[in-house]
VEXVO-185104 format. One record per residue: residue number from 1; residue in one letter; chain; x, y, z of N, C-alpha, C in turn. Coordinates in pm, whole numbers, m for minus. Each point is the difference from the previous one (the first is absolute). Layout:
VEXVO-185104
- NUM|a|A|X|Y|Z|X|Y|Z|X|Y|Z .
...
***
This chain:
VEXVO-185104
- 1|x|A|84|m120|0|m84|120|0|87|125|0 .
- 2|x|A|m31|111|m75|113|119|m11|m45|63|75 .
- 3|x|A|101|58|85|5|90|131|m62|154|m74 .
- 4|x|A|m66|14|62|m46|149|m10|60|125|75 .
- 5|x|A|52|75|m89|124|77|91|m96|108|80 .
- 6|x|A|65|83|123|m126|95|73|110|130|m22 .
- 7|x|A|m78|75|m48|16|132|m27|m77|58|74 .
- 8|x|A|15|123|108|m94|76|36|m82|79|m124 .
- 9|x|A|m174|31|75|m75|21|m117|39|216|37 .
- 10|x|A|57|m12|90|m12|163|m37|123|27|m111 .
- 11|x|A|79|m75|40|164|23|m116|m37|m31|m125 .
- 12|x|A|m98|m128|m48|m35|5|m147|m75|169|m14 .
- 13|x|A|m44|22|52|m98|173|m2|67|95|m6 .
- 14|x|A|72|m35|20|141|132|51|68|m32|m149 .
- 15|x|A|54|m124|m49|62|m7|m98|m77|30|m154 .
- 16|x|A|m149|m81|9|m66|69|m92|m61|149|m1 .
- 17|x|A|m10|68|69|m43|126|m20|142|62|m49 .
- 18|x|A|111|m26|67|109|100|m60|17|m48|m134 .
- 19|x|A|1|m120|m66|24|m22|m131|m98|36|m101 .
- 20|x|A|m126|10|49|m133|m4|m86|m5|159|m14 .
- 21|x|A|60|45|96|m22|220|1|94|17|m96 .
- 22|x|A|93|m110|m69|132|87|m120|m74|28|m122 .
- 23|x|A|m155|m125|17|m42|m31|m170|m30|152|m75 .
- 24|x|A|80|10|m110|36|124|m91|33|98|48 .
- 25|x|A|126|m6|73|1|100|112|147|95|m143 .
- 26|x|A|m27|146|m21|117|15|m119|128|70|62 .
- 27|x|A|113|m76|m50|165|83|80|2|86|m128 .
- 28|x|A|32|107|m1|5|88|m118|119|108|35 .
- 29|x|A|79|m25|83|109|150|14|186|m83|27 .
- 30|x|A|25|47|m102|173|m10|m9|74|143|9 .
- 31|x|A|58|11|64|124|136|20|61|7|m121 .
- 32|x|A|70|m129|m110|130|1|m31|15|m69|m26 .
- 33|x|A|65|m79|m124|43|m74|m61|102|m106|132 .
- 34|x|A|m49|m140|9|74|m68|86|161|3|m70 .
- 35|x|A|m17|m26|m113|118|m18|m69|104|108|5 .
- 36|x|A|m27|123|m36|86|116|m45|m17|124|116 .
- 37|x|A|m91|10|41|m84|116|106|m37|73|m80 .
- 38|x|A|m52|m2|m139|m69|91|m137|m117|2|49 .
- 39|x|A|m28|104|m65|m102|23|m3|m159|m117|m105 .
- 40|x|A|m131|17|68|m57|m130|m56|m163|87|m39 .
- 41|x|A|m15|m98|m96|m138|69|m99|m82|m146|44 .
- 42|x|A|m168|11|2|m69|m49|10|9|m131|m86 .
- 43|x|A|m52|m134|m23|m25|m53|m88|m96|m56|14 .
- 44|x|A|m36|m130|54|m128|m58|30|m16|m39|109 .
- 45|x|A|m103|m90|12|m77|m77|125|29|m120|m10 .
- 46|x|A|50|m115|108|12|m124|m39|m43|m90|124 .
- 47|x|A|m90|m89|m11|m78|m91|117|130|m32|50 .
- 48|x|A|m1|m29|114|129|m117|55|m144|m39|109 .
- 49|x|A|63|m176|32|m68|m88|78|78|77|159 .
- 50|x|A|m88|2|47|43|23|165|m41|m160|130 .
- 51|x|A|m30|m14|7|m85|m156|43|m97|m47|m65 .
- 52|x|A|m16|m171|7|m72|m66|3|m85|m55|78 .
- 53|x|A|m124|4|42|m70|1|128|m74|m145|m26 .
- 54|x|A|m32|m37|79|m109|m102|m43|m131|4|142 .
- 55|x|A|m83|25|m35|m171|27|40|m42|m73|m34 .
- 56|x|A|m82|m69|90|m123|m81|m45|44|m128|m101 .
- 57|x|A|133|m31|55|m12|m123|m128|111|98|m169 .
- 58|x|A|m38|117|21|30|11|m166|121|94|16 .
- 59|x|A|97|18|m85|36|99|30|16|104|m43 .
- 60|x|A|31|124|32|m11|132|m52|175|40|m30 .
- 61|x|A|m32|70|m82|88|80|m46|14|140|38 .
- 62|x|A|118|93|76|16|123|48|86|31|m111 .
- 63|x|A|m47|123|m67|107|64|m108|13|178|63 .
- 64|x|A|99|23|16|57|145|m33|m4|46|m137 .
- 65|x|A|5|152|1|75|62|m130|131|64|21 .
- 66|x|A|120|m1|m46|85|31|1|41|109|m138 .
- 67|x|A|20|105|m14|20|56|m94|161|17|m36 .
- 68|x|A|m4|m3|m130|138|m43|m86|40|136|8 .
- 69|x|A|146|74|m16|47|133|m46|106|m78|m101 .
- 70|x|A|85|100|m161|61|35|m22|83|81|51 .
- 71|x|A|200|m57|4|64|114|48|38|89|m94 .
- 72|x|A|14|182|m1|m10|47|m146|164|42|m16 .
- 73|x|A|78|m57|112|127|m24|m1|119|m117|m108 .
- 74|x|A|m83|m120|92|48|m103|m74|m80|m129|m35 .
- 75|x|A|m175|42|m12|m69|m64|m85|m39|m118|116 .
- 76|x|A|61|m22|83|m47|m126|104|m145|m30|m7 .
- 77|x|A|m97|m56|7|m133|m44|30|24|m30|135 .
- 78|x|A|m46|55|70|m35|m2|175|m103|m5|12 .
- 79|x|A|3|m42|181|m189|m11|50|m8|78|92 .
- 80|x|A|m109|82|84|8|47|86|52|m50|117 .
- 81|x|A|m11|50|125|59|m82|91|m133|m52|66 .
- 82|x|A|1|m127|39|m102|m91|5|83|m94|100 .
- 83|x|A|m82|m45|80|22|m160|95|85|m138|m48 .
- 84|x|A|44|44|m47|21|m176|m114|150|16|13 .
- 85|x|A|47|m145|m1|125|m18|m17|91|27|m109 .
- 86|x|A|49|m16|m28|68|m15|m192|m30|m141|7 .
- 87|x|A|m52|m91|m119|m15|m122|m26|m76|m83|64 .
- 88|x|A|m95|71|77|m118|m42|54|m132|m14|m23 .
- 89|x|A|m74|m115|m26|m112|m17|m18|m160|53|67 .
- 90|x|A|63|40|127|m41|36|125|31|119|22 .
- 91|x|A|m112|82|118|85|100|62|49|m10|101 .
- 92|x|A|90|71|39|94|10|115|m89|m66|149 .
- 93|x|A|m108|50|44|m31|m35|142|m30|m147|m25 .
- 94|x|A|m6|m78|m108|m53|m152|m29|136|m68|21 .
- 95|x|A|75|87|m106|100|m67|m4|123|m53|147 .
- 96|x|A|m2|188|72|27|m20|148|m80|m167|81 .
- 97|x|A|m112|12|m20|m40|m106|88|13|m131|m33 .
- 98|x|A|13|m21|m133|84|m118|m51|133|m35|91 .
- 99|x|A|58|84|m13|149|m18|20|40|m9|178 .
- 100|x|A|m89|132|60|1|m89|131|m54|m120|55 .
- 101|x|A|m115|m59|m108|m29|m169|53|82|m81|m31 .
- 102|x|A|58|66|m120|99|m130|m34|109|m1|96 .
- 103|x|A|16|88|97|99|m17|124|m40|m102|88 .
- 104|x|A|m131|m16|m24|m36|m74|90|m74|m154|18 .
- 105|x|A|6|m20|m145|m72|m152|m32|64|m3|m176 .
- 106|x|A|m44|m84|m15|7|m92|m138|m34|67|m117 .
- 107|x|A|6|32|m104|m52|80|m126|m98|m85|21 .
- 108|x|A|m62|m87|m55|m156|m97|7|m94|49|85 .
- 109|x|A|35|42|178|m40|41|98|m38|134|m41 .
- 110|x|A|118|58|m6|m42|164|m64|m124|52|m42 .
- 111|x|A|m16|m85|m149|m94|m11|m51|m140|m49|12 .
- 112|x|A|11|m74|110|m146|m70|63|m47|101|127 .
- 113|x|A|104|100|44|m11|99|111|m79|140|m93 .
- 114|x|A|66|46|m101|m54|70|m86|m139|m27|m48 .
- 115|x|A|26|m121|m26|m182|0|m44|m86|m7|84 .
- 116|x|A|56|m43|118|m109|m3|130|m33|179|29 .
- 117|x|A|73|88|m38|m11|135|23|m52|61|m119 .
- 118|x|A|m6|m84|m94|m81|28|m116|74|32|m150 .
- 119|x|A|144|6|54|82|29|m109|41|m111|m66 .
- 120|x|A|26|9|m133|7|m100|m115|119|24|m30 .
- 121|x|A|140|m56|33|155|m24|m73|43|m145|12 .
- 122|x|A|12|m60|m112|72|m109|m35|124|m9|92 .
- 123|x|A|44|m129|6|94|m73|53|172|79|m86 .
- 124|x|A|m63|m6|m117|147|19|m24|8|185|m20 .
- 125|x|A|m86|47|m5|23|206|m9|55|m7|129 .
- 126|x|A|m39|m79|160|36|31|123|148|m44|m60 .
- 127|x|A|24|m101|m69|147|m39|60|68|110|m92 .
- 128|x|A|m21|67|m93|109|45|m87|16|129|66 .
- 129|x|A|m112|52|62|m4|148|123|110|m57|105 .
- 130|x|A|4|m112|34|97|m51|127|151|12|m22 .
- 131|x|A|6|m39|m167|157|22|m23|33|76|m27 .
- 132|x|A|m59|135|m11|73|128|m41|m18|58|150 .
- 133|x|A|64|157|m6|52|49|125|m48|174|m39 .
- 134|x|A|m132|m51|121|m60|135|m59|m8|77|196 .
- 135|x|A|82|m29|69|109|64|63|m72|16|133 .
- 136|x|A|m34|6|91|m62|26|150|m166|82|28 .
- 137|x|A|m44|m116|m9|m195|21|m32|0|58|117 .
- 138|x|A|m40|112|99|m73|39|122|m141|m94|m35 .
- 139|x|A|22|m28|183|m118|m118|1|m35|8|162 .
- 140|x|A|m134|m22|20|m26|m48|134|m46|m74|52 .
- 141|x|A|m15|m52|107|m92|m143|14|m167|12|2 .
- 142|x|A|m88|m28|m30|m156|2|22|m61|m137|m24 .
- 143|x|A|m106|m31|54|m133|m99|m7|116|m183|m5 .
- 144|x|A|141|5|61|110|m77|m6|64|4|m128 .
- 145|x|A|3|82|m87|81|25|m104|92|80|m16 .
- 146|x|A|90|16|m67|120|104|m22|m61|108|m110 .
- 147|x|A|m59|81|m14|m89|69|m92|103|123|m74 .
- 148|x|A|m4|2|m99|78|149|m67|m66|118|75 .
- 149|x|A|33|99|m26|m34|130|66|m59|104|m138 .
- 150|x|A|46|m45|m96|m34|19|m125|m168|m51|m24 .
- 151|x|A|7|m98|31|m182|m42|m32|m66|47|131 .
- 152|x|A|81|m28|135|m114|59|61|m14|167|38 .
- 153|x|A|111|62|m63|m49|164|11|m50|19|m140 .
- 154|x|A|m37|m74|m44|m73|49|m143|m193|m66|26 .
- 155|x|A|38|m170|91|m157|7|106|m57|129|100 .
- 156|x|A|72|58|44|m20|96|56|m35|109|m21 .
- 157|x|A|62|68|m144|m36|104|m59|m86|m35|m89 .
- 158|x|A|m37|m108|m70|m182|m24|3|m101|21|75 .
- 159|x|A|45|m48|132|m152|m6|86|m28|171|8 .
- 160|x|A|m174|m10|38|m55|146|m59|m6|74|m53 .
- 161|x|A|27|m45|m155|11|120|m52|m114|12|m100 .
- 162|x|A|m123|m116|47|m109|30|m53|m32|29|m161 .
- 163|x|A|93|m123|m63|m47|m7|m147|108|146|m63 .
- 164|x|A|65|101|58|49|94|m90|157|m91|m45 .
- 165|x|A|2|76|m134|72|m62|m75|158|36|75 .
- 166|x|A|90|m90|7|143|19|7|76|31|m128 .
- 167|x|A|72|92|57|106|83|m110|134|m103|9 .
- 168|x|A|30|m25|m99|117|m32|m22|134|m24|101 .
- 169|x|A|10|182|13|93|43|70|3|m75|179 .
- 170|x|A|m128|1|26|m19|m26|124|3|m145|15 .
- 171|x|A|m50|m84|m115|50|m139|39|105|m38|m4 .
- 172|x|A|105|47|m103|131|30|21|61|m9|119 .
- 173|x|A|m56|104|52|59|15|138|m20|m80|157 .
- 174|x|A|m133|m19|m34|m60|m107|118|85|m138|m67 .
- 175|x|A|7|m93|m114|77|m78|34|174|37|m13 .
- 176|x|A|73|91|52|127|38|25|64|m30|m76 .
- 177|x|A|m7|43|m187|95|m25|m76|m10|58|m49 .
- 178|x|A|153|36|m98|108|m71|44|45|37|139 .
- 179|x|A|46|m87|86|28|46|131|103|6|m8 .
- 180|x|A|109|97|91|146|9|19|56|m135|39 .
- 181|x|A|110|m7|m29|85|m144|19|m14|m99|m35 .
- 182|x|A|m111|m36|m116|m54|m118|m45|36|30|m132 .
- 183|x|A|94|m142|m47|83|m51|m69|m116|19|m162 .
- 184|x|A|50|27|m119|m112|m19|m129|69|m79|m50 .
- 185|x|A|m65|m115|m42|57|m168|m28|18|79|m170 .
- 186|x|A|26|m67|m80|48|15|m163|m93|64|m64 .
- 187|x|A|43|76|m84|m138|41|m110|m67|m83|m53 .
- 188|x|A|55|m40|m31|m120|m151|m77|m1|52|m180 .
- 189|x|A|106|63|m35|m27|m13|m162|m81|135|m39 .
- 190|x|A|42|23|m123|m34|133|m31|m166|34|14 .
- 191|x|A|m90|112|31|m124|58|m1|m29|m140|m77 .
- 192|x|A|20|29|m169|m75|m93|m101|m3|m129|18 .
- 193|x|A|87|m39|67|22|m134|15|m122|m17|107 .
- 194|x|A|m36|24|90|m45|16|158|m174|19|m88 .
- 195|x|A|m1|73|m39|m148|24|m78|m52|m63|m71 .
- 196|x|A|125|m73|m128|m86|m157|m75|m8|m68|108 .
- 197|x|A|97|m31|115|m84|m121|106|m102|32|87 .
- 198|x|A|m46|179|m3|m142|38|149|m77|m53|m133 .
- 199|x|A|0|44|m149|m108|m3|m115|m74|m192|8 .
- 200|x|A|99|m44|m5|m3|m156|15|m56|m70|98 .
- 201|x|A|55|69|131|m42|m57|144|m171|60|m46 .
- 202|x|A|m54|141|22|m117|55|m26|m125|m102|m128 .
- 203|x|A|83|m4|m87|m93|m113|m84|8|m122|45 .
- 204|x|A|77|m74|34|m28|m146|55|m94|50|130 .
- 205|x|A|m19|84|81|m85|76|121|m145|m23|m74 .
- 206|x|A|m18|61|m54|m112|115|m79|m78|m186|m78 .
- 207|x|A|81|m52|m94|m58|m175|m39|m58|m61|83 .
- 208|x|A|80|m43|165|m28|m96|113|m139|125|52 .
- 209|x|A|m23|84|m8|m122|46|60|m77|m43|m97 .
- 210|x|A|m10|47|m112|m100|m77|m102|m50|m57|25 .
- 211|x|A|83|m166|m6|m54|m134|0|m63|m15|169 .
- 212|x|A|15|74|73|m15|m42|120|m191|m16|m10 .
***
């Protein structure tokens, strides 16, 4: 008989309200060319996946907008500054809590802890987050877990705010990134490169809802 893992029911609440408040939440402001410190011109809008939730059996999809700039320096395609790692499928407060379970049990486990909290990451996204070195998560203990501080000051700056929309800037900031002293693992390959694989990841997304 498979053990049924116990998650407190206020921490799944806590975890779904902070993930479910990102859905189309838009990052839209860059200073400066990451690359050069040039100056940067508008370009577009581009979904990125922020979590995967699963409700009721099904699961949902959380998308951000992230807006693209041109640098008018040296042409770079940049993104605003947004939650996300370089080469991440995920955003940052998911990814944080990945990485502190995997301190603490099995990638397999990980993943059966996540979904008990409602979050949906495969066995192997936890392990490939485990081998890179994305540098000293602030974390605290709650409900017997080691929790990021990233997801739960971003639970926090959800509660009450009564349906008004969050700005960008401010979710930014409630989950603490980029935070000082924390290491940025590799670029992951040029803009274009990074965009045929969100274009790819997004349509194989966009099919599996279909058929569902």
């Amino acid at each position: 008989m498979k053990k049924t893992l116990i998650v407190p029911p206020m921490l799944v609440d806590l975890v779904a309200n902070a993930l479910a408040s990102m859905d189309g939440v838009k990052f839209t402001d860059l200073d400066a060319c990451p690359s050069c410190g040039g100056p940067v011109t508008g370009h577009d809008l581009r979904a990125k996946r922020f979590a995967v939730m699963l409700q009721k059996g099904e699961e949902r999809l959380i998308r951000v907008y992230v807006k693209r700039f041109y640098c008018q320096r040296c042409g770079t395609l940049c993104y605003a500054d947004a939650p996300f790692y370089p080469d991440t499928r995920l955003a940052s407060p998911v990814v944080d809590l990945c990485l502190l379970l995997a301190q603490q049990m099995p990638f397999n486990q990980v993943a059966q802890h996540l979904r008990a909290m409602g979050i949906v990451v495969d066995r192997g996204t936890i392990r490939n987050y485990a081998s890179r070195d994305f540098g000293t998560i602030p974390a605290t203990e709650l409900f017997g877990f080691l929790l990021p501080l990233s997801l739960l000051n971003l639970a926090t700056f959800t509660l009450g705010r009564e349906r008004r929309p969050i700005a960008g800037a401010e979710a930014l900031a409630a989950c603490g990134f980029p935070s000082a002293g924390r290491a940025a693992p590799h670029d992951g390959g040029a803009p274009e490169e990074r965009d045929q694989r969100n274009e790819q990841e997004e349509k194989e997304e966009r099919k599996a809802e279909r058929q569902r």
